[in-house]
N, C-alpha and C positions, 0 to 999 in steps of 0.2 A: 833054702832058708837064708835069714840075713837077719845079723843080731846088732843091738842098738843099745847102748848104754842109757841111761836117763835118769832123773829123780835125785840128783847128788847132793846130801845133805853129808858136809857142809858142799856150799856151791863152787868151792876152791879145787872137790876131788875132780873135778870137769880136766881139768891142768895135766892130770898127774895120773888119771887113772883112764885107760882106754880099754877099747875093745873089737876086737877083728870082726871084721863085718861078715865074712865067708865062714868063719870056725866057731865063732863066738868065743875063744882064746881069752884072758883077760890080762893085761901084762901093763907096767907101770912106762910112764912115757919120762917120767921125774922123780928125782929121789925124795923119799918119804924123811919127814922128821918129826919125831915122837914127843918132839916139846911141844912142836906147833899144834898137831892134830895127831889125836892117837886114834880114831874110828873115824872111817867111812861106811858112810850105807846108799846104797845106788839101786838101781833098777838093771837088770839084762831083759831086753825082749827081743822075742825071735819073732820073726814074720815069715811067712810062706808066700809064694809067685801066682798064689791062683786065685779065681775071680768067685766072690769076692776075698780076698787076701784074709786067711784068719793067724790068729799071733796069739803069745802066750806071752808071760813075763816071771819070772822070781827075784828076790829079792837078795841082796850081797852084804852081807857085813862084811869091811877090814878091816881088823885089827894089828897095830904098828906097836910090835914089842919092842922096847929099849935095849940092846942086845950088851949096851955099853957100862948099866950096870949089877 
């Protein structure tokens, strides 16, 4: 399989929010700031190696807690 981020609203999570192609892992590339944007919602899709290739997807919300107050 092989997982693929997509769909980033807002389109700025593209930056900051990645995803491991081999594990489908989700891990931040940039630190997050709760004034700027407090939700991301994205897409993860997995794909399979075989012909024809079929793939699934679900959907991510993240929510950015202010932890500072």
């Amino acid at each position: 399989l092989t997982y693929t981020a997509t769909n980033f609203m807002p389109a700025s999570g593209r930056d900051v929010i990645s995803v491991n192609p081999k594990t489908g892992e989700i891990y931040l590339a940039d630190t997050l700031d709760f004034e700027e944007i407090s939700i991301f919602d994205f897409r993860i899709e997995a794909r399979d190696q075989g012909w024809p290739p079929l793939s699934s997807h679900c959907s991510v919300e993240l929510q950015v807690l202010d932890v500072n107050d």
